[in-house]
N, CA, C and O atoms as a Tripos MOL2 file, in Angstrom:
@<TRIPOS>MOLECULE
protein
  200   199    50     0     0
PROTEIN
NO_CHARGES

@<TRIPOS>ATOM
      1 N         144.2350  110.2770   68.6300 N.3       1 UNK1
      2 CA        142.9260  110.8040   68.3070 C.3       1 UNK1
      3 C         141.8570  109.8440   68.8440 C.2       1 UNK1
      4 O         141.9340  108.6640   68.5040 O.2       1 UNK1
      5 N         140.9240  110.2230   69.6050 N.am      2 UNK2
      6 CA        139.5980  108.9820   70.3020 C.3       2 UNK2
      7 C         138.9240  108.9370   69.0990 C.2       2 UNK2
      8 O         138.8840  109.7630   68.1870 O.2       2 UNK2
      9 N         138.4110  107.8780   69.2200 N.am      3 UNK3
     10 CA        137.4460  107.1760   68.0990 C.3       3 UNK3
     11 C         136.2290  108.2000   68.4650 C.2       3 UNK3
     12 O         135.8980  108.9080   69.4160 O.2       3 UNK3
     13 N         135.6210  107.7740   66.7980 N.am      4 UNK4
     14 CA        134.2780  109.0960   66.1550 C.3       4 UNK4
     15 C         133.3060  107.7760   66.6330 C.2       4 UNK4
     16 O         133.4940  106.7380   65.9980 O.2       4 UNK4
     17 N         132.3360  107.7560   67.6540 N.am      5 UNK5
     18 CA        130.9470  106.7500   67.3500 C.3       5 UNK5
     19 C         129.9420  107.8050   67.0010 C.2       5 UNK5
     20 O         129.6100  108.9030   67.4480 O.2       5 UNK5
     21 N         129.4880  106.7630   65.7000 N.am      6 UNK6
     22 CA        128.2630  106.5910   65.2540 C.3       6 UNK6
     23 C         126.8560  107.0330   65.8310 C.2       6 UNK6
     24 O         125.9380  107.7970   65.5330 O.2       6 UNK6
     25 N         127.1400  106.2760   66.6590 N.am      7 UNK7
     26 CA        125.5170  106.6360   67.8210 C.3       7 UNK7
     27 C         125.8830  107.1270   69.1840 C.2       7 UNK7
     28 O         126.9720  107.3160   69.7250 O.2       7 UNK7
     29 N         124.7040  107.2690   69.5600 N.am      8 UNK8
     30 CA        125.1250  107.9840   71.1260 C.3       8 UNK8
     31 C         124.8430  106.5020   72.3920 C.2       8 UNK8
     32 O         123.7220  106.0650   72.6550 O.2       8 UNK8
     33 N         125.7710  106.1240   72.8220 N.am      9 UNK9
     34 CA        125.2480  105.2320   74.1120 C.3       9 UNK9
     35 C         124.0200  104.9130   74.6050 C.2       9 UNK9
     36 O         123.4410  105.9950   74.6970 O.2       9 UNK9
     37 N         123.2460  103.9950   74.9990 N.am     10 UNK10
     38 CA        122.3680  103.9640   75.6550 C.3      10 UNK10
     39 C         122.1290  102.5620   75.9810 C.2      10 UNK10
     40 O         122.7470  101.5380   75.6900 O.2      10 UNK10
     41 N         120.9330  102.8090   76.7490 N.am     11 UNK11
     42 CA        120.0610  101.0240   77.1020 C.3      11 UNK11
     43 C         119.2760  101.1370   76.6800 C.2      11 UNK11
     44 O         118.9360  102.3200   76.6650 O.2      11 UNK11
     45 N         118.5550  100.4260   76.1700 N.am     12 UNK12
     46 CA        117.2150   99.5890   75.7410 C.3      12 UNK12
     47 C         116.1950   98.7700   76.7510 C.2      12 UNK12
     48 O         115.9570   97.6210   76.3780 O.2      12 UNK12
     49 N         115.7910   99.0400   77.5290 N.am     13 UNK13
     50 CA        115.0070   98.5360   78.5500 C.3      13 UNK13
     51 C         113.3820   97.9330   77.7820 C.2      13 UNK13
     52 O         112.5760   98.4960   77.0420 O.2      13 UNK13
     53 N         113.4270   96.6150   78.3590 N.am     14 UNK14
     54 CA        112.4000   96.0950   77.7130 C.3      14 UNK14
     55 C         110.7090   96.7390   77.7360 C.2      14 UNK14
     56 O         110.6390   97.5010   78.7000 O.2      14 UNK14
     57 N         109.6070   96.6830   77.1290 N.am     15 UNK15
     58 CA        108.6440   97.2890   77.3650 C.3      15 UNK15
     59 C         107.7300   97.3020   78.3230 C.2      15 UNK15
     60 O         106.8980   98.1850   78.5310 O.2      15 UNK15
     61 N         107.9300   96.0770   79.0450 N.am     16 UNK16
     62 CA        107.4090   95.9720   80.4580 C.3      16 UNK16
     63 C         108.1570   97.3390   81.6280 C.2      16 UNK16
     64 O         107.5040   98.0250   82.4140 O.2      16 UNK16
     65 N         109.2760   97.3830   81.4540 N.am     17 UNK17
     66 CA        109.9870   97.8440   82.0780 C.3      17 UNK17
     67 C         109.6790   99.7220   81.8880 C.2      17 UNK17
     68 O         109.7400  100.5590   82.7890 O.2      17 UNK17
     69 N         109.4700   99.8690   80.9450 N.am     18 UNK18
     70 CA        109.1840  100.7720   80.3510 C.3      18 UNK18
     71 C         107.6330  101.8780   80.7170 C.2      18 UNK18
     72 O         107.4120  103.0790   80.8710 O.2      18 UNK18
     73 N         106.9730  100.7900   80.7210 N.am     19 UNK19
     74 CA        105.5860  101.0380   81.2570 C.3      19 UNK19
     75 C         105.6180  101.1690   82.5890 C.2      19 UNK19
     76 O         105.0500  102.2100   82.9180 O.2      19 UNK19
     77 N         106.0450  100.5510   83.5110 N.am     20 UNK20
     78 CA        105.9330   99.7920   84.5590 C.3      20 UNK20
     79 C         107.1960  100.7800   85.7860 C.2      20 UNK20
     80 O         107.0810  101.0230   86.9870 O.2      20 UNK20
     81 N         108.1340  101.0730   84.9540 N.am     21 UNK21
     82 CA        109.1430  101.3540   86.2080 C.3      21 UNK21
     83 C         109.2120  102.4610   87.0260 C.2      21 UNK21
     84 O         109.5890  102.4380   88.1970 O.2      21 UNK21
     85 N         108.7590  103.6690   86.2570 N.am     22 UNK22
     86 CA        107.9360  104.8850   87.1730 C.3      22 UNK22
     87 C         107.7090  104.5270   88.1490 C.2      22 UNK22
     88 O         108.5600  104.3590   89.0220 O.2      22 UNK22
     89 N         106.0370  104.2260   88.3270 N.am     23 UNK23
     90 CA        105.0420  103.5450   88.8130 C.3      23 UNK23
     91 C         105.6240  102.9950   90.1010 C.2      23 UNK23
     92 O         105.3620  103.3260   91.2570 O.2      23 UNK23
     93 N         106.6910  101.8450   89.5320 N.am     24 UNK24
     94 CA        107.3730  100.8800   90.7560 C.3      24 UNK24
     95 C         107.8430  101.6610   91.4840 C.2      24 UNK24
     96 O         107.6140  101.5920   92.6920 O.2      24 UNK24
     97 N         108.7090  102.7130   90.8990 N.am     25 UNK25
     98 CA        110.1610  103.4220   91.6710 C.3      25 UNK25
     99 C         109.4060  104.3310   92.7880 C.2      25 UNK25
    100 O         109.7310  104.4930   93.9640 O.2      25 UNK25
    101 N         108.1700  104.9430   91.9900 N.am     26 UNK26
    102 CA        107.7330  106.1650   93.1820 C.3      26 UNK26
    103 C         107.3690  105.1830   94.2250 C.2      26 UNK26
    104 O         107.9960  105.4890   95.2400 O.2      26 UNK26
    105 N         106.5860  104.0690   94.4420 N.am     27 UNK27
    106 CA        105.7570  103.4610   95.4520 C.3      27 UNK27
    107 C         107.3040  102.7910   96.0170 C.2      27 UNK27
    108 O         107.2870  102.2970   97.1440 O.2      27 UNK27
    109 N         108.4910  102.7780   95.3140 N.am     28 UNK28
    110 CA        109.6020  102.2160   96.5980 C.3      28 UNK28
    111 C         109.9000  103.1260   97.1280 C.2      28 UNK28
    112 O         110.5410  102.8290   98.1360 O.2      28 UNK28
    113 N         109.7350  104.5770   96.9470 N.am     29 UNK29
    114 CA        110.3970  105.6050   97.4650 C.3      29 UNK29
    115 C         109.5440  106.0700   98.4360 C.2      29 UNK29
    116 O         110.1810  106.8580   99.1350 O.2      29 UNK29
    117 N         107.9340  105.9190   98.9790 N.am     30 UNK30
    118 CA        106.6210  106.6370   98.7530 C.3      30 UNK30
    119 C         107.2390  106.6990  100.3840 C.2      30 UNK30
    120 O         108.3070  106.1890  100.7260 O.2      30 UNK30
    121 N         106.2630  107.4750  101.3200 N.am     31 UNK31
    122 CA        106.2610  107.4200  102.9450 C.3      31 UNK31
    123 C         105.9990  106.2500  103.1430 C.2      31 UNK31
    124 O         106.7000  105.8570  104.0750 O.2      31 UNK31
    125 N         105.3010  105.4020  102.7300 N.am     32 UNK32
    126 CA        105.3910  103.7810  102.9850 C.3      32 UNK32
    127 C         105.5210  102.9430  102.3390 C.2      32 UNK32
    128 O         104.6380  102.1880  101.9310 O.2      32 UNK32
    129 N         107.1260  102.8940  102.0260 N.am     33 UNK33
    130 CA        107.4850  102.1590  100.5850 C.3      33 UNK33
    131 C         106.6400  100.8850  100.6420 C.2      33 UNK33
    132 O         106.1740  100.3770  101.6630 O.2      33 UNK33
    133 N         106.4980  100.3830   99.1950 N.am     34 UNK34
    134 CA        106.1190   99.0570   98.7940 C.3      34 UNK34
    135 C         106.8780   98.7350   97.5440 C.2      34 UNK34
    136 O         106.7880   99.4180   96.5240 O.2      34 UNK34
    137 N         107.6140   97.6890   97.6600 N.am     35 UNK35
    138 CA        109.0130   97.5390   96.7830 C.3      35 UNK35
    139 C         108.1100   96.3310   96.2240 C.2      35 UNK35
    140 O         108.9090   95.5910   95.6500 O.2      35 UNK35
    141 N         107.0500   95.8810   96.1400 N.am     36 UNK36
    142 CA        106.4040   94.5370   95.6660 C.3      36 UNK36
    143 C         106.2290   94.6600   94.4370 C.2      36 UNK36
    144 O         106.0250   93.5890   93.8640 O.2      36 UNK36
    145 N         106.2310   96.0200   93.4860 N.am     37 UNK37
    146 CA        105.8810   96.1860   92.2430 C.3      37 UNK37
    147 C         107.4500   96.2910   91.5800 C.2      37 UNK37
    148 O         107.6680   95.8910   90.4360 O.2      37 UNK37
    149 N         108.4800   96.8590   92.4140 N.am     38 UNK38
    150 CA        109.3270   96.9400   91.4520 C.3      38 UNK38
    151 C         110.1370   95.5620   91.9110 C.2      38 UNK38
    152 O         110.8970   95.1920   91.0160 O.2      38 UNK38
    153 N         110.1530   94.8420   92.9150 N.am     39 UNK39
    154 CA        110.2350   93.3730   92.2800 C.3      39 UNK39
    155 C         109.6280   92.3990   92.1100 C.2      39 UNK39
    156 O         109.9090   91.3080   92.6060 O.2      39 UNK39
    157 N         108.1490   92.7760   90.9520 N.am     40 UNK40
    158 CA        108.1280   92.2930   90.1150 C.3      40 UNK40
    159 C         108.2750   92.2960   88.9700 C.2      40 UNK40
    160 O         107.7870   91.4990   88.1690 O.2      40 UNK40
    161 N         109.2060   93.5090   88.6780 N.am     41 UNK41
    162 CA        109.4700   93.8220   87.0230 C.3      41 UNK41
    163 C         111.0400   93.0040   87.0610 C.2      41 UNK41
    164 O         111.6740   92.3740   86.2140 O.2      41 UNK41
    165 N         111.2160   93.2680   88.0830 N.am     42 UNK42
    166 CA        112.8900   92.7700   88.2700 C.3      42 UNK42
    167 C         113.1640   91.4130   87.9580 C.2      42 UNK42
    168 O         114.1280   90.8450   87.4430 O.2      42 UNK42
    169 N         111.4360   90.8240   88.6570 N.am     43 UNK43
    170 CA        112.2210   88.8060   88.1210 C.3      43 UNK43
    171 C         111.2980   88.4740   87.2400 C.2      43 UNK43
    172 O         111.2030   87.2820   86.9470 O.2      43 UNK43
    173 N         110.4810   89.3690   86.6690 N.am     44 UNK44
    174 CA        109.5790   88.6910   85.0640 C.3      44 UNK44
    175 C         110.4470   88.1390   83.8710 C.2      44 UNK44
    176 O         109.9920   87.7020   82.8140 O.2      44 UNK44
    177 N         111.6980   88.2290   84.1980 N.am     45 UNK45
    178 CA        112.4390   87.7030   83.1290 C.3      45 UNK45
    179 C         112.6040   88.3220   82.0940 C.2      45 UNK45
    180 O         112.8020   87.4640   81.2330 O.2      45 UNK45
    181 N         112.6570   89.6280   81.4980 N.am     46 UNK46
    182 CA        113.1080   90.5720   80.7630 C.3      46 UNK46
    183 C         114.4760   90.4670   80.6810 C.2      46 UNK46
    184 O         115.2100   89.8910   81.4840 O.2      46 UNK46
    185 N         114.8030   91.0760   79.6290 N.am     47 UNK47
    186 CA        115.9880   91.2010   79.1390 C.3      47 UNK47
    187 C         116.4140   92.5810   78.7660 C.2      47 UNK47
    188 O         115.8380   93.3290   77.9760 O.2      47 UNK47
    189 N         117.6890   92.8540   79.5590 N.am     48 UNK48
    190 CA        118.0680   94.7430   79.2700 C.3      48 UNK48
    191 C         118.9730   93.9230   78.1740 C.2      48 UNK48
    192 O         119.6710   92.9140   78.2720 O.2      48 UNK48
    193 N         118.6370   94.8430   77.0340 N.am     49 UNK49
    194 CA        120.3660   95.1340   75.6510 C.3      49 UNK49
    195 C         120.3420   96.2940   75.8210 C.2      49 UNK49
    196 O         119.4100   97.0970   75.8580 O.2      49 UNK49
    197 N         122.0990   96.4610   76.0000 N.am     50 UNK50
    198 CA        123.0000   97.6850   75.5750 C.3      50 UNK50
    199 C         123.5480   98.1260   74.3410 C.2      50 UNK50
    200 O         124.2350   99.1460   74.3010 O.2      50 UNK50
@<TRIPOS>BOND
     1     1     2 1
     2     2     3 1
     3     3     4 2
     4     3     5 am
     5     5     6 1
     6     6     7 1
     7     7     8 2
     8     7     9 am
     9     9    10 1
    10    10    11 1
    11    11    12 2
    12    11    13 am
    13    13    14 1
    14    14    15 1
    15    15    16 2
    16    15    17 am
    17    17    18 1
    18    18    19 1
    19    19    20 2
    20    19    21 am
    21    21    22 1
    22    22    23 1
    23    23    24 2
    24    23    25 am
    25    25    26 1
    26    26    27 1
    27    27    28 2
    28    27    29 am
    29    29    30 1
    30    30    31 1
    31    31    32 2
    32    31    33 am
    33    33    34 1
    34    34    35 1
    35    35    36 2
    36    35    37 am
    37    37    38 1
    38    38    39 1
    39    39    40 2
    40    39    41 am
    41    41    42 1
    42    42    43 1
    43    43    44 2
    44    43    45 am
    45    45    46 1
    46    46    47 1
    47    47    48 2
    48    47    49 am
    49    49    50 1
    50    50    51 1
    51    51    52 2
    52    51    53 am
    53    53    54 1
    54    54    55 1
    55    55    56 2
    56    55    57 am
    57    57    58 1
    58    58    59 1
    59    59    60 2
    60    59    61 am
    61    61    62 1
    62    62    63 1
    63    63    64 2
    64    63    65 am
    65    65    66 1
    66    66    67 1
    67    67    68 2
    68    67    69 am
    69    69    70 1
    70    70    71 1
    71    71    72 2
    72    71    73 am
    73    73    74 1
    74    74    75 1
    75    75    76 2
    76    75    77 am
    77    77    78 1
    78    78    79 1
    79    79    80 2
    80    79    81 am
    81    81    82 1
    82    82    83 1
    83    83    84 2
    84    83    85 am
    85    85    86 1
    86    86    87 1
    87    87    88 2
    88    87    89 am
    89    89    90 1
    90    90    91 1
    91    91    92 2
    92    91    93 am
    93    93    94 1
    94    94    95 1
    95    95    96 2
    96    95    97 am
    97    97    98 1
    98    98    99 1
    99    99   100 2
   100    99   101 am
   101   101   102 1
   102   102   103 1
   103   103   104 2
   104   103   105 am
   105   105   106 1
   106   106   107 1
   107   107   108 2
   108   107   109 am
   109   109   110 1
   110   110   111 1
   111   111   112 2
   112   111   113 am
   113   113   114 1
   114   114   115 1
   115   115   116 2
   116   115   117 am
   117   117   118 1
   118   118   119 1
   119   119   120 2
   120   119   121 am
   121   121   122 1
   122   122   123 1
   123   123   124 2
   124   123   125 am
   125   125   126 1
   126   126   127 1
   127   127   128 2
   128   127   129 am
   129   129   130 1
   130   130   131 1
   131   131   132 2
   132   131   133 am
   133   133   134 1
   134   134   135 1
   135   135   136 2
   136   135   137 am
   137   137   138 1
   138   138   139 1
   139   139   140 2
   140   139   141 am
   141   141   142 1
   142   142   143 1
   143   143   144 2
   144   143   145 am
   145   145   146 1
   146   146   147 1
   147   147   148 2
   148   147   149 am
   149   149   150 1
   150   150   151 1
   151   151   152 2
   152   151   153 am
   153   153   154 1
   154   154   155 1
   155   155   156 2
   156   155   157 am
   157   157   158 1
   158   158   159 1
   159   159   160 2
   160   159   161 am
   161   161   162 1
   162   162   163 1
   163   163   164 2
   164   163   165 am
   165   165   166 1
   166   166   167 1
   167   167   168 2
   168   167   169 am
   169   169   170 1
   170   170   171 1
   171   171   172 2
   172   171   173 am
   173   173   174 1
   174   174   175 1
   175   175   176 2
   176   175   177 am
   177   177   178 1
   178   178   179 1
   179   179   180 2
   180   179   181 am
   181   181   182 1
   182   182   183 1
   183   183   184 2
   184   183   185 am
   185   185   186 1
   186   186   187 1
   187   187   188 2
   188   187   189 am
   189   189   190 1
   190   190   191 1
   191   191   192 2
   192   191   193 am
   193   193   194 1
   194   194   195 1
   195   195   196 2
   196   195   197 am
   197   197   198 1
   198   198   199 1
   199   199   200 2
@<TRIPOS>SUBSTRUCTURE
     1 UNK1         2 RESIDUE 1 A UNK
     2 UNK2         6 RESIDUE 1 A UNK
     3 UNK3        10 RESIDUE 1 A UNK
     4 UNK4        14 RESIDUE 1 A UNK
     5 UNK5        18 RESIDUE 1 A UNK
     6 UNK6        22 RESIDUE 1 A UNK
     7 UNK7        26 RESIDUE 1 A UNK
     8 UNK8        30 RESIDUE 1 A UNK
     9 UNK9        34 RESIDUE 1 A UNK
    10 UNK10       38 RESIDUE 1 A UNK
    11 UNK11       42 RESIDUE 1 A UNK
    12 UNK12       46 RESIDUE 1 A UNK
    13 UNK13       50 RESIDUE 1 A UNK
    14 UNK14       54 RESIDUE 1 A UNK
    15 UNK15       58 RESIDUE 1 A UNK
    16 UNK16       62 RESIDUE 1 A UNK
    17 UNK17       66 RESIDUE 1 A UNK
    18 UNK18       70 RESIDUE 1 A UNK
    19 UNK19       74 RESIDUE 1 A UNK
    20 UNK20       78 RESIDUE 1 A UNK
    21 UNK21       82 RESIDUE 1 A UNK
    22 UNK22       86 RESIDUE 1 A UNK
    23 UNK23       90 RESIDUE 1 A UNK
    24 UNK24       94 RESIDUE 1 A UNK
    25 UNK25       98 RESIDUE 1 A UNK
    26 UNK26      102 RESIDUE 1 A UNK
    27 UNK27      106 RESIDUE 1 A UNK
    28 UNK28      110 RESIDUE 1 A UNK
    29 UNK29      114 RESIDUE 1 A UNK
    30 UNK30      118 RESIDUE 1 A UNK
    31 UNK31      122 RESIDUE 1 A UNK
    32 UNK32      126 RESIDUE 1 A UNK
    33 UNK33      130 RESIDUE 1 A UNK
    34 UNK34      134 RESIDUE 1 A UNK
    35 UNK35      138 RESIDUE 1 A UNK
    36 UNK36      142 RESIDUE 1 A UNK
    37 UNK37      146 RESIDUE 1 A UNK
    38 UNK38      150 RESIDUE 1 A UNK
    39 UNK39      154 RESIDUE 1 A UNK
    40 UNK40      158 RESIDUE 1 A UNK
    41 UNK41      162 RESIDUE 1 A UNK
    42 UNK42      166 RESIDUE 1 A UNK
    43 UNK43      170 RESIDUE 1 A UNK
    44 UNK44      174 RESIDUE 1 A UNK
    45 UNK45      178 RESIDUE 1 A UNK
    46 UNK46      182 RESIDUE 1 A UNK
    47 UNK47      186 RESIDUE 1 A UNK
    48 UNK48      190 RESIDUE 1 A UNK
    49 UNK49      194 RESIDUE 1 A UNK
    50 UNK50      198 RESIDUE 1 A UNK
């Protein structure tokens, strides 16, 4: 029988990250990416918990 969990899986992404990662992702994707915003969410030193 698989084990019953409690909760459903997820991440917790910090609140910088939160605000911020949209924003980053479209302008890396854009016709002229600029990846400068999403690494800077990447080395602000945040912390992901699972």
């Amino acid at each position: 029988m698989a084990p019953v969990f409690a909760a459903r899986p997820g991440l917790a992404l910090p609140q910088e990250w939160e605000e911020g990662l949209d924003d980053a992702l479209d302008a890396a994707v854009a016709d002229t990416p600029d990846t400068a915003p999403l690494r800077a969410l990447l080395v602000s030193g945040a912390t992901v918990s699972a």
